[in-house]
PDB file with SEQRES, HELIX, SHEET and CRYST1 records, atoms N, CA, C and O in Angstrom:
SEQRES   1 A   77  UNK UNK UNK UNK UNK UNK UNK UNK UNK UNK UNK UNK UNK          
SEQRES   2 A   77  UNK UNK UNK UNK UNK UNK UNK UNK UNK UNK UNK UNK UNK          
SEQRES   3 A   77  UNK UNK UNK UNK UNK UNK UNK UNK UNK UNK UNK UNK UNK          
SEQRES   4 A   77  UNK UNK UNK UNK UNK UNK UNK UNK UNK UNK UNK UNK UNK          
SEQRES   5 A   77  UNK UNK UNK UNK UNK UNK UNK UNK UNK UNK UNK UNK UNK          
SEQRES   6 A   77  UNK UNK UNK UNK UNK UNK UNK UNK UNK UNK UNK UNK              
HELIX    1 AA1 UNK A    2  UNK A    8  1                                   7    
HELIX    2 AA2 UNK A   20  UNK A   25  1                                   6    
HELIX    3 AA3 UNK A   29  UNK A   31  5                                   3    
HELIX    4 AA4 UNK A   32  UNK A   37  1                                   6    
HELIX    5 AA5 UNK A   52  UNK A   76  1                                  25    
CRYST1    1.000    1.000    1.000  90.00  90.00  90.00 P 1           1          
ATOM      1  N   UNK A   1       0.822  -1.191   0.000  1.00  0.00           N  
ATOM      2  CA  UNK A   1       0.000   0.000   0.000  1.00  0.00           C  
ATOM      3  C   UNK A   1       0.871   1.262   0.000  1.00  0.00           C  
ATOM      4  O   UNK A   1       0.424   2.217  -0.637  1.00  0.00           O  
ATOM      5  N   UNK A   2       2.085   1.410   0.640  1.00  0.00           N  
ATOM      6  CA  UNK A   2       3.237   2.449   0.453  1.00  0.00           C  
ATOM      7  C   UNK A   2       3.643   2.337  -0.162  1.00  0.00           C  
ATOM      8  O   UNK A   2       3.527   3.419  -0.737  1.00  0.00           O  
ATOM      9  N   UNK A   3       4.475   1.501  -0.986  1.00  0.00           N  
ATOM     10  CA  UNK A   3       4.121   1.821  -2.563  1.00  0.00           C  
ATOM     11  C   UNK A   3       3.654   1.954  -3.942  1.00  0.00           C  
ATOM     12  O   UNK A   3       4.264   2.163  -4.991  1.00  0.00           O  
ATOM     13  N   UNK A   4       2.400   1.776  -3.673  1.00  0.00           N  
ATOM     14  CA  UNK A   4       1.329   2.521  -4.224  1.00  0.00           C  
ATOM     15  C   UNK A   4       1.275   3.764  -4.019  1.00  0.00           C  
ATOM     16  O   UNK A   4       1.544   4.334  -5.077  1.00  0.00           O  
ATOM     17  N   UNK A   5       1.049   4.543  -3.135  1.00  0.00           N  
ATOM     18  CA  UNK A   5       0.843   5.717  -2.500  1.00  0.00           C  
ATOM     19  C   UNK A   5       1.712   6.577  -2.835  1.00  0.00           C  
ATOM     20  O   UNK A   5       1.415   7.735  -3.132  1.00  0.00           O  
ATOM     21  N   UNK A   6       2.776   6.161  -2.828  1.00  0.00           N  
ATOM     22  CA  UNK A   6       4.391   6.261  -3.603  1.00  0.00           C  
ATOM     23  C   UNK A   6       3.951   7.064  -4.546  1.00  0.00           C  
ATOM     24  O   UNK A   6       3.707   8.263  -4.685  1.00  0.00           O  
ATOM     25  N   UNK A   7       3.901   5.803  -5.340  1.00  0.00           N  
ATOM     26  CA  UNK A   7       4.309   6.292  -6.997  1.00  0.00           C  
ATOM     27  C   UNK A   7       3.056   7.044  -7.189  1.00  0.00           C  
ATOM     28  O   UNK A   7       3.009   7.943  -8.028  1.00  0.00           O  
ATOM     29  N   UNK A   8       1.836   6.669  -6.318  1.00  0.00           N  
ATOM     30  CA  UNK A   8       0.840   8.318  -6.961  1.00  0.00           C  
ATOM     31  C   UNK A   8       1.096   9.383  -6.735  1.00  0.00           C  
ATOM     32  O   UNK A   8       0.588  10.293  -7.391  1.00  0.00           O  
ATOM     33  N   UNK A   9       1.712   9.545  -6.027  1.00  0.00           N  
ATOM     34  CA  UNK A   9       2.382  10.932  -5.326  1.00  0.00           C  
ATOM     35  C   UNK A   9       3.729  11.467  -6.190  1.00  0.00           C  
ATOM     36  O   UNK A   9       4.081  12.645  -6.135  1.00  0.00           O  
ATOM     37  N   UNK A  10       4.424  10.475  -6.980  1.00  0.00           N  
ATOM     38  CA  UNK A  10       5.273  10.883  -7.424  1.00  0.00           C  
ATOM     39  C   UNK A  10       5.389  10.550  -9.060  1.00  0.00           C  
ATOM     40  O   UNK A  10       6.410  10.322  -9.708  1.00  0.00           O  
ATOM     41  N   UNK A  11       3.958  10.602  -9.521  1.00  0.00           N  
ATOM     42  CA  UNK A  11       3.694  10.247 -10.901  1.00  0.00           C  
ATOM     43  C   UNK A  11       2.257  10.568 -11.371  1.00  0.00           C  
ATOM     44  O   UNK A  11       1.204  10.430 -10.749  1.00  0.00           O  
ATOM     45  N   UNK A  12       2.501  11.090 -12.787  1.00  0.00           N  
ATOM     46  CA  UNK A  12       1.462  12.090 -13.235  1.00  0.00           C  
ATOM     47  C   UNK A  12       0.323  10.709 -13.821  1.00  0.00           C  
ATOM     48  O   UNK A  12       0.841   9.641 -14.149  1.00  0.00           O  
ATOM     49  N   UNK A  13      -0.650  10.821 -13.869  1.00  0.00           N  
ATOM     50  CA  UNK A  13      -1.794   9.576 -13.469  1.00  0.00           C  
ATOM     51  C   UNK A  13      -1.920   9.615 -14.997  1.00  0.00           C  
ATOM     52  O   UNK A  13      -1.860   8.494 -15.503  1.00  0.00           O  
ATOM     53  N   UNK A  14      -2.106  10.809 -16.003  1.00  0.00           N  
ATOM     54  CA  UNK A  14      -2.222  10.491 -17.154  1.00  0.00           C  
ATOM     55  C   UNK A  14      -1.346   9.679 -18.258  1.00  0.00           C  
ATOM     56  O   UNK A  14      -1.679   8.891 -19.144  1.00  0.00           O  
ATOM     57  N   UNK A  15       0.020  10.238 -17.805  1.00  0.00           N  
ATOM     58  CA  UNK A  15       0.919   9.932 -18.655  1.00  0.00           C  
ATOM     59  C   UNK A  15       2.179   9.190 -18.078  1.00  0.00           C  
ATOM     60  O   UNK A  15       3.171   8.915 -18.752  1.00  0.00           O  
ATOM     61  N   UNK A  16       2.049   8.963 -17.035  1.00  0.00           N  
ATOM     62  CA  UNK A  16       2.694   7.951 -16.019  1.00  0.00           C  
ATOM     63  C   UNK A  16       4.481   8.071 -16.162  1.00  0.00           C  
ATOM     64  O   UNK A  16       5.315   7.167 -16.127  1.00  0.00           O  
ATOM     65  N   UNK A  17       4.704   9.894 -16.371  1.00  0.00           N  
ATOM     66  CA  UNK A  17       5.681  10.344 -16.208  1.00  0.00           C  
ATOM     67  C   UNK A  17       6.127  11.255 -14.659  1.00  0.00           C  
ATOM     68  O   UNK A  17       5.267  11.834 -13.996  1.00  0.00           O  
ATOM     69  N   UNK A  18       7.417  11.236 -14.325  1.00  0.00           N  
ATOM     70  CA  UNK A  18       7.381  12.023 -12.769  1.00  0.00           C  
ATOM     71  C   UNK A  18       6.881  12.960 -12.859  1.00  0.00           C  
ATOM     72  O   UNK A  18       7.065  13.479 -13.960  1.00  0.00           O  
ATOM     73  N   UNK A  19       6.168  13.605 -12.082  1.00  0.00           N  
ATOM     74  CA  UNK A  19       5.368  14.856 -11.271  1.00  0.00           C  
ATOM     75  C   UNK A  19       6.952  15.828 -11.324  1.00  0.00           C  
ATOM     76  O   UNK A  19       8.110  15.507 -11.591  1.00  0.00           O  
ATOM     77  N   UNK A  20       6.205  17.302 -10.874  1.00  0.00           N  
ATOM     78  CA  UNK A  20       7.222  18.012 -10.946  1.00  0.00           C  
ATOM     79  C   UNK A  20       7.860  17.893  -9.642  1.00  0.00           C  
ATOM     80  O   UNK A  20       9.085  17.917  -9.525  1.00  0.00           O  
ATOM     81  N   UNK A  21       7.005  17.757  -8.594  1.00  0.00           N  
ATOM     82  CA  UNK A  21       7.687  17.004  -7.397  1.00  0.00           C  
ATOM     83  C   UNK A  21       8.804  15.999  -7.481  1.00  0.00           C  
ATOM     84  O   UNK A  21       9.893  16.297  -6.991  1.00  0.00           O  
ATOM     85  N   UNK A  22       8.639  14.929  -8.015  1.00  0.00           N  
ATOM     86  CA  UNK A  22       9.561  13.966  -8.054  1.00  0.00           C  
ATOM     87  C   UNK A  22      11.107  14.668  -8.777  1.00  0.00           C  
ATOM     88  O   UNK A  22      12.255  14.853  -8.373  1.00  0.00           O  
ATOM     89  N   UNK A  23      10.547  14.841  -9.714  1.00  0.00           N  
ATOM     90  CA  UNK A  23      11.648  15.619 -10.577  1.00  0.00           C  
ATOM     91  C   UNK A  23      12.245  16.967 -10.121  1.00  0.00           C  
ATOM     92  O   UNK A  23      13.131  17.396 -10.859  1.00  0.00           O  
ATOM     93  N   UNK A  24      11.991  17.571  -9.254  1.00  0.00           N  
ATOM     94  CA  UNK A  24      12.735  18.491  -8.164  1.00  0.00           C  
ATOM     95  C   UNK A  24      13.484  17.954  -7.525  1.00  0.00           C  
ATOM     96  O   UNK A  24      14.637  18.357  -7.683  1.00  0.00           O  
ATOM     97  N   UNK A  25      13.294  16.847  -6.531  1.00  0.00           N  
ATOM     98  CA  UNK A  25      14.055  16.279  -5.795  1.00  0.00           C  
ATOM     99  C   UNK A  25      14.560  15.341  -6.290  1.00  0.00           C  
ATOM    100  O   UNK A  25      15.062  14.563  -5.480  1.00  0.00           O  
ATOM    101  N   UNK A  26      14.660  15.019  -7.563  1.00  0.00           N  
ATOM    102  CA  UNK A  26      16.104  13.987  -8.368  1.00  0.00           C  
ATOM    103  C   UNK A  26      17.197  15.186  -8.531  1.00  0.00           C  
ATOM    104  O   UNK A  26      18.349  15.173  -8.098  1.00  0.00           O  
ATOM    105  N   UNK A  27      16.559  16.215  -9.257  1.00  0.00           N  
ATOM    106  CA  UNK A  27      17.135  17.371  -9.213  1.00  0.00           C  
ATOM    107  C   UNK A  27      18.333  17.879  -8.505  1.00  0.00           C  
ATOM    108  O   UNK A  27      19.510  17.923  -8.863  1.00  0.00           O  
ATOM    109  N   UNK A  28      17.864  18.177  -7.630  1.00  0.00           N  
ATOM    110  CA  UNK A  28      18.757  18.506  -5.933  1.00  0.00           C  
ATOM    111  C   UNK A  28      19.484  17.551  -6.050  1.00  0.00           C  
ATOM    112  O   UNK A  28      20.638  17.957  -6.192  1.00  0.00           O  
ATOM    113  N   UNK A  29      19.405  16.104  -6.073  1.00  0.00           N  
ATOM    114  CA  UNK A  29      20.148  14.926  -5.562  1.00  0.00           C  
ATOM    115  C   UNK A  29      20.996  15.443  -6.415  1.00  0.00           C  
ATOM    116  O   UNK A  29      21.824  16.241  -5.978  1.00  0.00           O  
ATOM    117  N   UNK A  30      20.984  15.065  -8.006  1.00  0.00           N  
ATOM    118  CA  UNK A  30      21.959  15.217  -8.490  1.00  0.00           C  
ATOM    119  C   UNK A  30      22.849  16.308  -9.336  1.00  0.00           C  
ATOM    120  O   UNK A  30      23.637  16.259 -10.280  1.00  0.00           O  
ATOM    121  N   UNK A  31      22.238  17.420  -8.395  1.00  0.00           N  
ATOM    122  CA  UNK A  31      22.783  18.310  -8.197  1.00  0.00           C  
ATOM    123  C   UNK A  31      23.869  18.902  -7.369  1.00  0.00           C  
ATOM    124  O   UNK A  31      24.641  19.830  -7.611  1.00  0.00           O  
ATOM    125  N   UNK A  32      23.620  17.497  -5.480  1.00  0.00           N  
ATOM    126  CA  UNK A  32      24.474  17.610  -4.770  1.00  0.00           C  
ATOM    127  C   UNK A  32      25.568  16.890  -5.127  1.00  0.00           C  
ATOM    128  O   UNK A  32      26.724  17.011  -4.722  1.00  0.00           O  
ATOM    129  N   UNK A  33      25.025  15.985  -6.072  1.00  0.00           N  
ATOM    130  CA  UNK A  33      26.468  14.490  -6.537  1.00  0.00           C  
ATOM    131  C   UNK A  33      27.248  15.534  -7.281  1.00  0.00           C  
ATOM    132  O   UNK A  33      28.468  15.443  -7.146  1.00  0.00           O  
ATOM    133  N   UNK A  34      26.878  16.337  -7.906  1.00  0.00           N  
ATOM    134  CA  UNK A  34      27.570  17.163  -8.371  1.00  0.00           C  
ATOM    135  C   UNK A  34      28.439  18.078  -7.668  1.00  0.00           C  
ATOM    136  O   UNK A  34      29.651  17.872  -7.722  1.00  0.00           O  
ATOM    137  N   UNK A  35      28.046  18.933  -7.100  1.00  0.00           N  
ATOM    138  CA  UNK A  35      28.961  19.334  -5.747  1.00  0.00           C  
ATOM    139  C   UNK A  35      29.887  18.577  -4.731  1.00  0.00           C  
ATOM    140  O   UNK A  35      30.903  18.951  -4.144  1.00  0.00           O  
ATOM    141  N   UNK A  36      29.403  17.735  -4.720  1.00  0.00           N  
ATOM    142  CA  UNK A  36      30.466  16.483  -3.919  1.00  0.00           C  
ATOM    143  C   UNK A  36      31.749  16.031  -4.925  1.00  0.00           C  
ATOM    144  O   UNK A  36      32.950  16.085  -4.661  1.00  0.00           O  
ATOM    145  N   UNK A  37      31.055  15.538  -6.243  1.00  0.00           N  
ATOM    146  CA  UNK A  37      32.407  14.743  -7.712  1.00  0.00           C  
ATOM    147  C   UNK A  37      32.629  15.473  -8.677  1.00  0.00           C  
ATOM    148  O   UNK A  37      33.407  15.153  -9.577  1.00  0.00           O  
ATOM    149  N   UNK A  38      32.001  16.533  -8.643  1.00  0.00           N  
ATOM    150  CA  UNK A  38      32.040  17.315 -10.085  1.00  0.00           C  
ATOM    151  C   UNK A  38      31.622  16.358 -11.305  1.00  0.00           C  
ATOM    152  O   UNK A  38      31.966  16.586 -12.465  1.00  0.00           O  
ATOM    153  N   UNK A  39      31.045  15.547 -11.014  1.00  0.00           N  
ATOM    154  CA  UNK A  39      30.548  14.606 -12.364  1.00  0.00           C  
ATOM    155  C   UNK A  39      29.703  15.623 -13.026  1.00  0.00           C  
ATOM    156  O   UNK A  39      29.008  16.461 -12.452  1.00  0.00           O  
ATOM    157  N   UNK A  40      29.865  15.427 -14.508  1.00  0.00           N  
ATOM    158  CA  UNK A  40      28.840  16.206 -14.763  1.00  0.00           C  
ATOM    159  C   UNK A  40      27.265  15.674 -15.071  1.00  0.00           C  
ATOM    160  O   UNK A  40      27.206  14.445 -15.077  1.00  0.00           O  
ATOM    161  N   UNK A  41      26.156  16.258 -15.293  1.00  0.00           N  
ATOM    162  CA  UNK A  41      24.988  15.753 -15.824  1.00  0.00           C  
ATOM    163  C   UNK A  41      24.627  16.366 -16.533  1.00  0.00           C  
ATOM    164  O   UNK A  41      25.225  17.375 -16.907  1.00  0.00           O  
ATOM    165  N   UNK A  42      23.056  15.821 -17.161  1.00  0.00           N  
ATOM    166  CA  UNK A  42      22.362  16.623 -18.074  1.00  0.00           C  
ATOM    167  C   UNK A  42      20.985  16.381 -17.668  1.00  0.00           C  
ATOM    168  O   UNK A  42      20.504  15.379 -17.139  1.00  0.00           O  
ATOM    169  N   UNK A  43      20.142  18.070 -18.194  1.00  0.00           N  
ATOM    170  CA  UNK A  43      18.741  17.589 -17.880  1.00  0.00           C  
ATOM    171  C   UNK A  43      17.920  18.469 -19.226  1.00  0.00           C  
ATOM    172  O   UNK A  43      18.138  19.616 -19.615  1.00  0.00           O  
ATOM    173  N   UNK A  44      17.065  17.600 -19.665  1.00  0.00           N  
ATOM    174  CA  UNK A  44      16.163  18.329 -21.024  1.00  0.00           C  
ATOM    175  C   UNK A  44      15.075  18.371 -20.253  1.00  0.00           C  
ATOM    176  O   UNK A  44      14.607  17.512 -19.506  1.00  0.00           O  
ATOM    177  N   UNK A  45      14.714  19.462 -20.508  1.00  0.00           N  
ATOM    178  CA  UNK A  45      13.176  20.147 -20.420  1.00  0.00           C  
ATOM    179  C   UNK A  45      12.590  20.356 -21.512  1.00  0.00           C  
ATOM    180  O   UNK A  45      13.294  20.516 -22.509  1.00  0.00           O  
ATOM    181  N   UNK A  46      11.642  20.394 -21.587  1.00  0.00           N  
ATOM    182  CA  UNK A  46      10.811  21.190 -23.139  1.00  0.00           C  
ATOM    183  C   UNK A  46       9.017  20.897 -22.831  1.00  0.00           C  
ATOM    184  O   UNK A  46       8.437  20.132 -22.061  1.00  0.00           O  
ATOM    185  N   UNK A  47       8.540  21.891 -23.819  1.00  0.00           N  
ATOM    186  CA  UNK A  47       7.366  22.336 -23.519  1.00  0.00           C  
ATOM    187  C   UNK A  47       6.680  22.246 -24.811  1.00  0.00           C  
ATOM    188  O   UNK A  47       7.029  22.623 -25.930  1.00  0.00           O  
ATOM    189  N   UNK A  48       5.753  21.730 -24.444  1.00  0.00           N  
ATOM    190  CA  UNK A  48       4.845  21.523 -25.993  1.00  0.00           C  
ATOM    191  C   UNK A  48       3.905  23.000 -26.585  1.00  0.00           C  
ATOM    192  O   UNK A  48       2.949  23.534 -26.022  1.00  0.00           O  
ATOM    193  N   UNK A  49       4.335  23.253 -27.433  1.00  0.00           N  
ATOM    194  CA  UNK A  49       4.053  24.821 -27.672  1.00  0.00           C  
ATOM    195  C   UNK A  49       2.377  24.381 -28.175  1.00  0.00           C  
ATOM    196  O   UNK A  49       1.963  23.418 -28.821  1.00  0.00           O  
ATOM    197  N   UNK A  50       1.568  25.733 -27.465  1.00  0.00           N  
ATOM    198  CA  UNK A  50      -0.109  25.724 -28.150  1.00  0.00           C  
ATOM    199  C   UNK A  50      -0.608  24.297 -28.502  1.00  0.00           C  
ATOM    200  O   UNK A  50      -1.034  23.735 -29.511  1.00  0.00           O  
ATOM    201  N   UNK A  51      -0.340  23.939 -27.107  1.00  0.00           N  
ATOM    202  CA  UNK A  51      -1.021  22.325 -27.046  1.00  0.00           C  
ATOM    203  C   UNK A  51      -2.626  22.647 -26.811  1.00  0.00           C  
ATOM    204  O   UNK A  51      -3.470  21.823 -27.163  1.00  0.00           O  
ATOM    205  N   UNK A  52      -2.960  23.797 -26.245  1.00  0.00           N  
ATOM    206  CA  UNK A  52      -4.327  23.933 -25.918  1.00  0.00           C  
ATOM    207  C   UNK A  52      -5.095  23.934 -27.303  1.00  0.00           C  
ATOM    208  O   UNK A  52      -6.168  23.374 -27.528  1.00  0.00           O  
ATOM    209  N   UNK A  53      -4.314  24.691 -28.202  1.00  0.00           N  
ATOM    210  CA  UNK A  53      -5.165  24.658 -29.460  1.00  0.00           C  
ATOM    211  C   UNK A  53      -5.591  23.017 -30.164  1.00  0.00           C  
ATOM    212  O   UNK A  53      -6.556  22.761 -30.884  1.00  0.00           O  
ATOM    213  N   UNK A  54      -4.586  22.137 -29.704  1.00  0.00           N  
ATOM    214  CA  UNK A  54      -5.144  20.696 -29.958  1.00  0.00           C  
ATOM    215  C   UNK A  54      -6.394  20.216 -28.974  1.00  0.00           C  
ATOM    216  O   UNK A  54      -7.148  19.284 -29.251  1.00  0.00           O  
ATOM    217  N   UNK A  55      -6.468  20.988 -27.832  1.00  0.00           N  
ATOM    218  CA  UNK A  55      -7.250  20.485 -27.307  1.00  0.00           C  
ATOM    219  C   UNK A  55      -8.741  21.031 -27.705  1.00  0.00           C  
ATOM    220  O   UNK A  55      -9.802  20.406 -27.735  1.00  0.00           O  
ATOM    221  N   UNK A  56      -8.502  22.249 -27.965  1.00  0.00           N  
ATOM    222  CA  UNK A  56      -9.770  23.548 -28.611  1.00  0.00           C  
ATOM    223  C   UNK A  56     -10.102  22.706 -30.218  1.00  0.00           C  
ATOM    224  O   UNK A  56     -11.183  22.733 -30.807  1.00  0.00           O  
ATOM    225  N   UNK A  57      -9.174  22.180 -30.556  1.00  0.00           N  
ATOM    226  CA  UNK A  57      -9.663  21.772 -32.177  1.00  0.00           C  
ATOM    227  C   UNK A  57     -10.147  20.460 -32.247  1.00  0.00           C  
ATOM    228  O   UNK A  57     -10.986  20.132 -33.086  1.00  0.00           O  
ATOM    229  N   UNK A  58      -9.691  19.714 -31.453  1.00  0.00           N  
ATOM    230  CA  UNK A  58      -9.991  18.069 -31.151  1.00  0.00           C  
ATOM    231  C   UNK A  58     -10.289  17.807 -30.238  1.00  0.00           C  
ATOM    232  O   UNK A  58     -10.280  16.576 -30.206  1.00  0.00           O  
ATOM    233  N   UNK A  59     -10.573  18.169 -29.395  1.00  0.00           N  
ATOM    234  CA  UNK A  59     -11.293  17.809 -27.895  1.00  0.00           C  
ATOM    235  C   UNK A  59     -10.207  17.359 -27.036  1.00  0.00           C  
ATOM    236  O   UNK A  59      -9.067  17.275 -27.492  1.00  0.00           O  
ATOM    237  N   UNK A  60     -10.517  17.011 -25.624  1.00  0.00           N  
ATOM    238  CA  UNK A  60      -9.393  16.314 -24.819  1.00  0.00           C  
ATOM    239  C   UNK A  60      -9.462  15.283 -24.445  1.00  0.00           C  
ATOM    240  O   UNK A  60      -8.912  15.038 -23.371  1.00  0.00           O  
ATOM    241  N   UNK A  61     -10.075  14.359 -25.065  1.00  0.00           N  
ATOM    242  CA  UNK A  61      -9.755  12.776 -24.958  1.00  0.00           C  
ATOM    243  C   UNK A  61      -9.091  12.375 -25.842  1.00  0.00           C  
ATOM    244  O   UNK A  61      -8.498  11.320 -25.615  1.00  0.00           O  
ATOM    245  N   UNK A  62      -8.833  13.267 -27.717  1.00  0.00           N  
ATOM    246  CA  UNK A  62      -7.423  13.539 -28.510  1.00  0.00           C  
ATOM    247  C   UNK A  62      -6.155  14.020 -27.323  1.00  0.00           C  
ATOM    248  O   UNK A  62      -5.126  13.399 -27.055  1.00  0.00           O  
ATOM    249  N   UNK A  63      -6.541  15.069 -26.863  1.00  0.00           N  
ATOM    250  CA  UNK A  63      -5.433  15.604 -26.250  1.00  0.00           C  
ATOM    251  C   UNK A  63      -4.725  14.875 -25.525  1.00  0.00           C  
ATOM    252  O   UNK A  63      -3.503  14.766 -25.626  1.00  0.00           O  
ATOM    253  N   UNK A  64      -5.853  13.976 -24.255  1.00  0.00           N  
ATOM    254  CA  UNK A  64      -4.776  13.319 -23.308  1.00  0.00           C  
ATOM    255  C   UNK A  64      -4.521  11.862 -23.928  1.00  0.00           C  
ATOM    256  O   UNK A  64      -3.979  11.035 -23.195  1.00  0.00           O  
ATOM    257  N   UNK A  65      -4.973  11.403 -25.576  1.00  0.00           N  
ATOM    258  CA  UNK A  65      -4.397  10.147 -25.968  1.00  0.00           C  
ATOM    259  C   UNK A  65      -2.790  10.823 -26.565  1.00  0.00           C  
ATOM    260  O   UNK A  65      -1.843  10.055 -26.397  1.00  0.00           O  
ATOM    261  N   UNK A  66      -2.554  11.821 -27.054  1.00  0.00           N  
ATOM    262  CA  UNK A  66      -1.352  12.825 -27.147  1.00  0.00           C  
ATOM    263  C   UNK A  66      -0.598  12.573 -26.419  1.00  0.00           C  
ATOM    264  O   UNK A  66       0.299  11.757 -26.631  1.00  0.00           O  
ATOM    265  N   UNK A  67      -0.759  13.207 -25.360  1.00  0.00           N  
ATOM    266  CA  UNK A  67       0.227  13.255 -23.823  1.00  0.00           C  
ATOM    267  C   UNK A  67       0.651  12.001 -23.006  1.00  0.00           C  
ATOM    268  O   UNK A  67       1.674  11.735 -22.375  1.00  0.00           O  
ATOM    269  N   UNK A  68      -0.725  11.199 -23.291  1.00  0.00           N  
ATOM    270  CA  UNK A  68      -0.062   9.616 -23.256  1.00  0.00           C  
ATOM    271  C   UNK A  68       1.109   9.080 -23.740  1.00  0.00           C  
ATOM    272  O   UNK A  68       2.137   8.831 -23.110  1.00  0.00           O  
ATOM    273  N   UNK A  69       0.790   8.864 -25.329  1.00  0.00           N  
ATOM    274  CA  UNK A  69       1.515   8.574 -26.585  1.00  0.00           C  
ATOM    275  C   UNK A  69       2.899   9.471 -26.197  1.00  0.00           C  
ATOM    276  O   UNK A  69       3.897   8.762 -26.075  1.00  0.00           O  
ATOM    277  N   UNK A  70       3.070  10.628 -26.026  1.00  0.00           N  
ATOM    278  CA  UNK A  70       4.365  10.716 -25.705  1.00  0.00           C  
ATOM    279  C   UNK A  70       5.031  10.994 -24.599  1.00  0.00           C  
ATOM    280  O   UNK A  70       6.100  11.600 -24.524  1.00  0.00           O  
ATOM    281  N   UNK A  71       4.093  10.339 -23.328  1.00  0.00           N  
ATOM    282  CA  UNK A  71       5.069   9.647 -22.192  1.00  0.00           C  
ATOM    283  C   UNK A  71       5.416   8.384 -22.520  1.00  0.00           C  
ATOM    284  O   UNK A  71       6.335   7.927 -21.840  1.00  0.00           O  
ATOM    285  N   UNK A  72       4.937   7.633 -23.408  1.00  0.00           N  
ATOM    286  CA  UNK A  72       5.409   6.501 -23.767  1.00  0.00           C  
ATOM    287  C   UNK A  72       6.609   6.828 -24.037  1.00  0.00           C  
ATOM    288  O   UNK A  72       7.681   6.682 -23.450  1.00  0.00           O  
ATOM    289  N   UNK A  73       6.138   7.517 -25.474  1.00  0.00           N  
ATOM    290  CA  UNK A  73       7.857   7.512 -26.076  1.00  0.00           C  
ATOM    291  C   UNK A  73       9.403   8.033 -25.419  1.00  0.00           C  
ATOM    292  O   UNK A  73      10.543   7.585 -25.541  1.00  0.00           O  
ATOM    293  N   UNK A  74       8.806   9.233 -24.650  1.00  0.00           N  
ATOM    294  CA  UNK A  74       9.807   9.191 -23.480  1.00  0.00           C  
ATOM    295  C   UNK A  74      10.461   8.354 -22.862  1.00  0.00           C  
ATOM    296  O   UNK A  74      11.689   8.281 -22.859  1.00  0.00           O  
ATOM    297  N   UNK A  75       9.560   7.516 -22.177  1.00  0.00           N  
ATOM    298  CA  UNK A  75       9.868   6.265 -21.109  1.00  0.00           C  
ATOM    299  C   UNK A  75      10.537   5.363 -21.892  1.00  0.00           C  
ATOM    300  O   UNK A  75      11.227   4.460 -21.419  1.00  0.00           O  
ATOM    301  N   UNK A  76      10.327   5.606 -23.395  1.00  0.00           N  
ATOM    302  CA  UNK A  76      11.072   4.221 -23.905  1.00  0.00           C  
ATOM    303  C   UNK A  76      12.776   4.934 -24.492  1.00  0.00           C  
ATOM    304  O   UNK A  76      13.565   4.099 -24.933  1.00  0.00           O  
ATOM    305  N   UNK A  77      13.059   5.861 -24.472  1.00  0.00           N  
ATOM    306  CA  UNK A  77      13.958   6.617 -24.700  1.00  0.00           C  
ATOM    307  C   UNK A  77      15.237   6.156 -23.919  1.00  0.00           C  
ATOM    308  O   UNK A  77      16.283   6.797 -24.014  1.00  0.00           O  
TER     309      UNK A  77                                                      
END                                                                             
């Protein structure tokens, strides 16, 4: 049951990618590994530009099969 509770708390229910929560505090972590080894890392962000207009033109059961479809492809990345 704790982890369940878990991963709802630390995962977006639609697209079953981390919450911005979760992804803050990976953040920090390896942000401090960084300060400790100087290893370096990397982090991509990006933002889906005038996604609302997909949702205004096709409704949002298009939209959130969208946002699905590419947490998949993420996760499989």
């Amino acid at each position: 049951m704790n982890d369940e509770l878990k991963a709802l708390s630390e995962m977006d229910q639609l697209t079953g990618l981390y919450n911005r929560r979760k992804i803050e505090t990976h953040l920090y972590s390896e942000f401090t590994r960084y300060i400790r080894h100087k290893e370096v890392f990397s982090i991509i962000l990006f933002d889906i530009d005038n996604f609302k207009s997909i949702n205004d033109k096709y409704g949002h059961s298009i939209g959130d099969f969208l946002l699905k479809e590419l947490g998949t492809l993420l996760k499989n990345i």
